[in-house]
N, C-alpha and C positions, 0 to 999 in steps of 0.2 A: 492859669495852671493850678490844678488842684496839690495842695498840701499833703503832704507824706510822713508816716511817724512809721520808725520802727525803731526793734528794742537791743540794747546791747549789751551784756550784764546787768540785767535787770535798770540799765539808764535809760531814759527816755531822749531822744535827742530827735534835732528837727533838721529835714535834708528842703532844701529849696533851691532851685534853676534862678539863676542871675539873667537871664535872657531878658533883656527886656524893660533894665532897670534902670530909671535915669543916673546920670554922671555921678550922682553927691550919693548913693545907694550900693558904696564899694566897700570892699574888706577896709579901707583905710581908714573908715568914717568913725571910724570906734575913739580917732584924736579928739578931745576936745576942740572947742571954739579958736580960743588963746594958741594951737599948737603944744600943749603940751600932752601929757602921757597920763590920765589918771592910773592911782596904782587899784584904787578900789574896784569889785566886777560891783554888776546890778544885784548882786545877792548879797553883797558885803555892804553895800550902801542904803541898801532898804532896810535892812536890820539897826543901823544907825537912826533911823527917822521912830519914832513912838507911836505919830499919829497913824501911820500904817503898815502894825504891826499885827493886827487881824489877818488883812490881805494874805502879809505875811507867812502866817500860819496857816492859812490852807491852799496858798503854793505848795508851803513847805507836806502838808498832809496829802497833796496831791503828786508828789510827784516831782516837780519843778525847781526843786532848789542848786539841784546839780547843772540840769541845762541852764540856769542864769549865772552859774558861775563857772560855765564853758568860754572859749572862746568865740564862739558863733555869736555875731548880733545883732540886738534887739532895742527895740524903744519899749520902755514898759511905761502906762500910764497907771499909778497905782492909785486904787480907789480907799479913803474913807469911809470905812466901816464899823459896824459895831462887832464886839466880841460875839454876841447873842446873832448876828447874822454873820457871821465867820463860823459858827459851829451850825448853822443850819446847812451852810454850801457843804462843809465835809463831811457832815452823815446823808447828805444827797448825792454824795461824792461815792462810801463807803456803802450805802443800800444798791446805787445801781450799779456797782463793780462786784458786788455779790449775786447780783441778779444775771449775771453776764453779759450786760451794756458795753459795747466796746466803746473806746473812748472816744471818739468821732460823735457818737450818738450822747455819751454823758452829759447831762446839764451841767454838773458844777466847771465840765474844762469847756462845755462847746456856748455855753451861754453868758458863763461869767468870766474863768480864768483867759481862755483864746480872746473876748472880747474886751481886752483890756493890753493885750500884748501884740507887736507888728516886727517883721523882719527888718532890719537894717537899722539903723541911724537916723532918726529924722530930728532936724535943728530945727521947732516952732519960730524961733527967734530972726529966723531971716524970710517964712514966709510974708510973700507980698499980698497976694490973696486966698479966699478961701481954696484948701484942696479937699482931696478923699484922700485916705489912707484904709489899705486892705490889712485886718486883722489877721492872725491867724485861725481864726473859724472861719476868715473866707468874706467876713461883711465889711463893708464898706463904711467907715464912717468919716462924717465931715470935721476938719480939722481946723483951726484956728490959731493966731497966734498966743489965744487967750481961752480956747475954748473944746472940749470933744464933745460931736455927736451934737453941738447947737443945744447940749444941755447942762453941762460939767464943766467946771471953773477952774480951769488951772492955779494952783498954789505954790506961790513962790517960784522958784529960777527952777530950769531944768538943772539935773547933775549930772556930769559929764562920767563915764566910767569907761573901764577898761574894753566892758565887749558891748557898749551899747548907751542910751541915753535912759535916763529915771525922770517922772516926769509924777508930780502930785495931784489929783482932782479930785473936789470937794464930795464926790459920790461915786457910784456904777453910773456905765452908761446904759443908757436903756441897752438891751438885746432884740433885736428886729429881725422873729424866724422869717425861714424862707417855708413854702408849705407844710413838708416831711415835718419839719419842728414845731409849726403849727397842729398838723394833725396831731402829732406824738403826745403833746401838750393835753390837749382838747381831753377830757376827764370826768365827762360832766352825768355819768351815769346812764339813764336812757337817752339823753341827746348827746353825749358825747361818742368819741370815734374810736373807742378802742378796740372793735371789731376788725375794721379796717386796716388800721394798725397795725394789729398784732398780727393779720395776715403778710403784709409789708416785710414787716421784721422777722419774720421766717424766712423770708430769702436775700436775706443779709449772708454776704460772705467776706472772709476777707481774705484777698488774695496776694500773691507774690510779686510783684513788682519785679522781675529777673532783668530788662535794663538798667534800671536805678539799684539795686542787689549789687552786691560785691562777691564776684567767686572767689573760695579758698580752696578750689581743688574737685578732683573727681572721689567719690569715696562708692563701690559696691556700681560703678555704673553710675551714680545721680551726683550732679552737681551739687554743692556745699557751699553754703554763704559766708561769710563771713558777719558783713552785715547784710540784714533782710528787710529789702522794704516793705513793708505792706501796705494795702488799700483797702479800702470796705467797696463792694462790689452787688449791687442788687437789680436781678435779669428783669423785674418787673419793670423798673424804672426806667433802664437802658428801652426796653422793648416798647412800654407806653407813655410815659414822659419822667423826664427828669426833675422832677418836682424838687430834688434832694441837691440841686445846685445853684449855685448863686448867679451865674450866667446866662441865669435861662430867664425866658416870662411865658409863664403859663397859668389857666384857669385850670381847676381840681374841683369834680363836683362830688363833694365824701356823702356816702352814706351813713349814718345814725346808726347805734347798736341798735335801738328799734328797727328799724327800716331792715337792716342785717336781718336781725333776727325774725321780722316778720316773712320776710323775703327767701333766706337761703335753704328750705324744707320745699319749697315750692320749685328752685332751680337744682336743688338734688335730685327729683322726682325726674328730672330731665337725662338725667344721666346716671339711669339702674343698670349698672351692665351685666353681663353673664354672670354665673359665679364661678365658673373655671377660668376665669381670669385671675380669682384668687385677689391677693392683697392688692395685685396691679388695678384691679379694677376698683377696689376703693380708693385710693390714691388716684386715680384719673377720676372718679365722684367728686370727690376733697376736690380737687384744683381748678377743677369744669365750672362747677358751680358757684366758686368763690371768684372766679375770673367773670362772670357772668353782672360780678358787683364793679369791675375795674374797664371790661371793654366799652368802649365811647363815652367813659368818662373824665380822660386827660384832653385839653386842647392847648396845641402853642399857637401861641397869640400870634406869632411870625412867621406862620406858615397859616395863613387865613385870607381871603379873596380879595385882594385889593380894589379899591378903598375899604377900607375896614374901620368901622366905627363901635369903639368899644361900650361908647354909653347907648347904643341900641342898636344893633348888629341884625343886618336882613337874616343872615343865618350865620353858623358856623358849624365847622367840623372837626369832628374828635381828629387823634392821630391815630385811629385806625380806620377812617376815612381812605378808599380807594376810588380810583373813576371806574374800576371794571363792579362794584357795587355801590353804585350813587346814590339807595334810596337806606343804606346803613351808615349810622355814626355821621349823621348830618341830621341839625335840627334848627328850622327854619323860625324865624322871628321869635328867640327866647326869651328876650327879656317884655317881651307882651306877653297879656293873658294867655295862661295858659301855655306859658314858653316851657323851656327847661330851664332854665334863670328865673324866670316871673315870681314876685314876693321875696325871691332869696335876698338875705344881706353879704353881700361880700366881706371878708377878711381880706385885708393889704396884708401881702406877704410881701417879704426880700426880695422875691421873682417872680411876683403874678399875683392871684386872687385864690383864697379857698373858698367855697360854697357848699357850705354845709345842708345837705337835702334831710331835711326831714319830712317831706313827700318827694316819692322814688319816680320820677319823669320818666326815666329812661325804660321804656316798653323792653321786652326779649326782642319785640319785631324790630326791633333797632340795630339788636347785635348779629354778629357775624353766623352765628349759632344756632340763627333761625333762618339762616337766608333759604332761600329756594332751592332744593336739592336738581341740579337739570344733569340730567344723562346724555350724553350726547351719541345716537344712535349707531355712529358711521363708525366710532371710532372703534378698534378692536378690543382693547382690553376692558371695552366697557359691556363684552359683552358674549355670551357662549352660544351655541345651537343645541338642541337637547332633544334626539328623536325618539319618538314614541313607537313608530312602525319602520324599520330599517333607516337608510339614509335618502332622508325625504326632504333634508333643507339646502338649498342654497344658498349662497349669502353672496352682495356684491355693494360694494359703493359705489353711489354717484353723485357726481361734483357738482354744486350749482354756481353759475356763476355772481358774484356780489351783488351784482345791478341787476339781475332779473327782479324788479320791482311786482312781478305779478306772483311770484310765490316766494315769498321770505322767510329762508330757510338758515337756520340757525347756523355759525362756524361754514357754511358753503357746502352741506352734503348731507346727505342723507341714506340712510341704510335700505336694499330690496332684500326681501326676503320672499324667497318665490319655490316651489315645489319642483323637488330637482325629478321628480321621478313620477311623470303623467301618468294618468289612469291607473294608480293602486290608489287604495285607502290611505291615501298620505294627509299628514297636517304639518306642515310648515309651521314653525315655531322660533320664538329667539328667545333667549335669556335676560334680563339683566341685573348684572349687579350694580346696589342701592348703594352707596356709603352716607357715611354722617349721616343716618337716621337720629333721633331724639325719642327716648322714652318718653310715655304719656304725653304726648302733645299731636295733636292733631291735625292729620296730612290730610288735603285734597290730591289726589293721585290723576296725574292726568299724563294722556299720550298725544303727542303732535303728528299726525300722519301726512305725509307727503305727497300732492299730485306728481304720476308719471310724466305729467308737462311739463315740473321744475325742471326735471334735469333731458328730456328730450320734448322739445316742442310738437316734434312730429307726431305723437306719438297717442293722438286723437282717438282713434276709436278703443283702443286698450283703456284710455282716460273716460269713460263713458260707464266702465266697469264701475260698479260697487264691491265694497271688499267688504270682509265681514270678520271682527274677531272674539277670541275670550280671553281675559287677564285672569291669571293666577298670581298669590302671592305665597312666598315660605319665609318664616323668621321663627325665631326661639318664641313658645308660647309662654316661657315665664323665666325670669332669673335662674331658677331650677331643672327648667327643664328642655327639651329635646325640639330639633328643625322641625316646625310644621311644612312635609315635604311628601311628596311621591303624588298620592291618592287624596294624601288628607291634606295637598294644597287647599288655599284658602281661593274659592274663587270668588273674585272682584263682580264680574259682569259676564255675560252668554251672548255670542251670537248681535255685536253691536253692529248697525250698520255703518262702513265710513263712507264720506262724500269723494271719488277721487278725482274727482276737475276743480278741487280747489286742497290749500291747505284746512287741513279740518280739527282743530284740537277737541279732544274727547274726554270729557273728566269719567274717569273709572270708577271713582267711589269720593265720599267725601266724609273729611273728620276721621280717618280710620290713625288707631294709634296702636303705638307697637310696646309692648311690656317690658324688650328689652333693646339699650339702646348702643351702637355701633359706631359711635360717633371718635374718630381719633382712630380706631382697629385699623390694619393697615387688611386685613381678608373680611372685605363686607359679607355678612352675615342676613342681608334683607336678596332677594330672587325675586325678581319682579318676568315672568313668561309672558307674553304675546303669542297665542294661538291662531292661524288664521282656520280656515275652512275644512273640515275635515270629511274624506268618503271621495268613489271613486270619479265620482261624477258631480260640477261644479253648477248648483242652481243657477237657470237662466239670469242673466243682467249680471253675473259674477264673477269674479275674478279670485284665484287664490294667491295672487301676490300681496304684498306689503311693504309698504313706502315708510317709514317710519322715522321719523326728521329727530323728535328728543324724545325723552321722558320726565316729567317734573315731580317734582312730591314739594308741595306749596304748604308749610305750614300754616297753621290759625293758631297758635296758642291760647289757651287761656288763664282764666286766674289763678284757680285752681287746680289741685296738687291728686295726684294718687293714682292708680294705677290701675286701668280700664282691658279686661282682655278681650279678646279679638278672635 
């Protein structure tokens, strides 16, 4: 269970769930050994001792002197220190509370002061063998009758006190981050992570806690706390992994401010949207693109294919791994040549591995971003009729069924579009709308057309027919500017011929890339029209219907960035 601070007059006090805690881990525990009652707290008998009277002080400049001499309690293991590293913890203490660091995130409480202090009572003197004990930063360390952390030398007798036990060790115990505190750390100019980072900590929030909250009342309509718990809250982590908890085990493969900076001019180009979207659309630029550095690069180690071997893994998959896109956020043999692992050094973190990439593995064709845009032709809302000469279209669905193994037809159906009104100058036509297009990147645009066999066998010498069409496309010709539409649709191809006794897929065009991009709009912005035959009389061997099973737009990205018009 995660730790909770919130504030009450300006006191800092600590709220924790008893659930859970062995027999000797009670409000009673605060008696000494002997049975009796010290009168001293843990603040009043630390201030007794010389040798750790630094510590001391930047408790005390942190905040901490009041809750140690609350009655809530604590085992404090207090470290010998120098004066000269007492004052480096509280101007690291005092620079990142100016910076607006919340305290969760502060180094001097999350790495030094929390790892040093633990909830309850604990008597060294009666353990039989080694345990762990949870700090309050949440880390585990291993405890001794004579020892912390398997590094630190207990000093003399513990001292029993009023809300808790004091206990002396000849140093700091190591702090062993978990990744988030690893990355955070990481500083190291062009190879280090502050890119990453500082995108992270933009979506740091800290929120209310209204079970654990104490109401004092209704005031104007909204509840009023008395006390308020708070938590630190970040949708990134929630959504891709939890790198920022101690319970968890996972791999992080962080990108490099290099790698960042080489990279995210290249994945903004992906995402130029209109400019009457206005600030909306720079702000979905900003976060497309910067997301483009975080999808399929969290993996939990405990959601990965059993048997799972971590020293050379056949593959593994991100946690935005789904089975309905198997060939995204899966990367096969990575710790061989050429893997996504391959050459990396691992960092041991508290809950997993960070891998620091300073070559960026992860292709776009990997993320979700790029998948294959498929249109599914049957369905309605994917799709309008748009007549040129009165009403000349028809439109019908037919169902195929799953096991007709002779025409494999996508979701089970497929769209006819057939000319409702023989012998005028009609052309039959359908619409469709594109979504999630990607600026500058490079679509093969292709159509699946359907045999009238799929969905009636009988249905032979209509199937004999060849169809014939022309693709038109309309999108915005620049961030600036207006539908390429009506007249000055863009046409794809003229007069193609389709095969119709089999499934036939047709690419349209190839590499065609669009200026601006639709990707997240909820009113797609790309028109992709299907023409069939037009005039009043259908050339011998032809037919003016259309079968039309999907439509795809397959990208190819490439490496390069900017802005190609069409």
């Amino acid at each position: 269970m995660k730790l909770k601070y919130y504030m009450q007059t300006g006191v800092v006090a600590l709220i924790a769930a008893t659930t859970g805690v062995s027999c000797t881990d009670t409000w009673d525990d605060h008696y000494s050994v002997n049975g009796s009652v010290p009168g001293a707290t843990l603040w009043e008998n630390m201030l007794l001792d010389e040798s750790i009277r630094p510590f001391v002080r930047v408790l005390d400049s942190c905040g901490y002197k009041d809750m140690l001499n609350s009655n809530q309690v604590f085992t404090v293991w207090a470290p010998e220190i120098t004066e000269e590293e007492a004052q480096e913890w509280i101007e690291t203490y005092k620079r990142e509370k100016s910076q607006g660091v919340v305290d969760d995130d502060n180094a001097t409480l999350n790495q030094f002061i929390r790892n040093h202090i633990a909830l309850y009572n604990r008597q060294v003197s009666s353990l039989t063998e080694d345990e762990t004990v949870k700090m309050l930063n949440g880390k585990r360390l291993s405890l001794t009758s004579s020892m912390l952390n398997g590094e630190v030398n207990m000093v003399g007798n513990g001292v029993p006190s009023s809300n808790g036990m004091l206990y002396k060790v000849d140093g700091p115990a190591t702090f062993f981050p978990n990744i988030w505190e690893r990355v955070r750390m990481d500083l190291e100019g062009e190879n280090g992570l502050d890119s990453v980072a500082n995108f992270f900590l933009s979506w740091n929030r800290v929120e209310l806690d209204e079970e654990a909250s104490v109401p004092g009342g209704i005031v104007d309509g909204e509840t009023v706390y008395l006390d308020s718990v708070m938590y630190n809250y970040n949708i990134i982590f929630n959504n891709y992994g939890q790198i920022d908890t101690e319970d968890s085990s996972y791999w992080y493969v962080a990108p490099t401010n290099k790698i960042w900076r080489e990279n995210i001019d290249k994945y903004r180009s992906y995402f130029e949207f209109h400019n009457n979207l206005g600030k909306d659309g720079d702000s979905l630029q900003n976060l497309y693109s910067k997301l483009m550095f975080v999808y399929g690069s969290f993996f939990n180690v405990r959601e990965q294919e059993l048997p799972f071997n971590e020293a050379n893994p056949d593959s593994i998959v991100a946690t935005t791994y789904t089975s309905y896109s198997p060939d995204f956020s899966k990367f096969e043999w990575p710790m061989q040549a050429g893997g996504l692992l391959h050459g990396l050094t691992p960092q041991d973190c508290s809950n997993g591995r960070l891998y620091k990439a300073t070559d960026w593995r992860i292709p776009p064709t990997k993320l979700i971003y790029m998948r294959p845009i498929q249109v599914e032709a049957e369905y309605a809302n994917n799709y309008s009729t748009v007549t040129l000469s009165g009403d000349s279209t028809s439109i019908q669905v037919n169902e195929v069924e799953a096991t007709n193994e002779n025409f494999k037809v996508s979701t089970g159906g497929y769209l006819v579009v057939k000319d409702a009104r023989s012998g005028r100058t009609n052309q039959p036509e359908v619409t469709f709308k594109i979504p999630r297009t990607l600026s500058n990147c490079p679509y093969d645009i292709k159509v699946v057309f359907a045999s009238p066999l799929a969905g009636d066998s009988l249905a032979k010498e209509d199937a004999q027919l060849k169809r014939q069409f022309t693709a038109k496309i309309r999108y915005y010709s620049s961030r600036t500017g207006d539908m390429i539409e009506g007249s000055n649709a863009r046409t794809l191809c003229t007069d193609v011929d389709v095969d119709a006794t089999r499934m036939d897929t047709i690419t349209v065009t190839e590499g065609f890339k669009f200026p601006v991009s639709n990707y997240g709009e909820e009113d797609p912005r790309v028109l992709l029209t299907i023409q069939s035959i037009k005039g009043r009389t259908v050339p011998s061997g032809y037919s003016k219907d259309l079968a039309i099973d999907c439509v795809i737009f397959e990208p190819r990205p490439t490496s390069g960035s900017g802005s190609d018009e069409n």
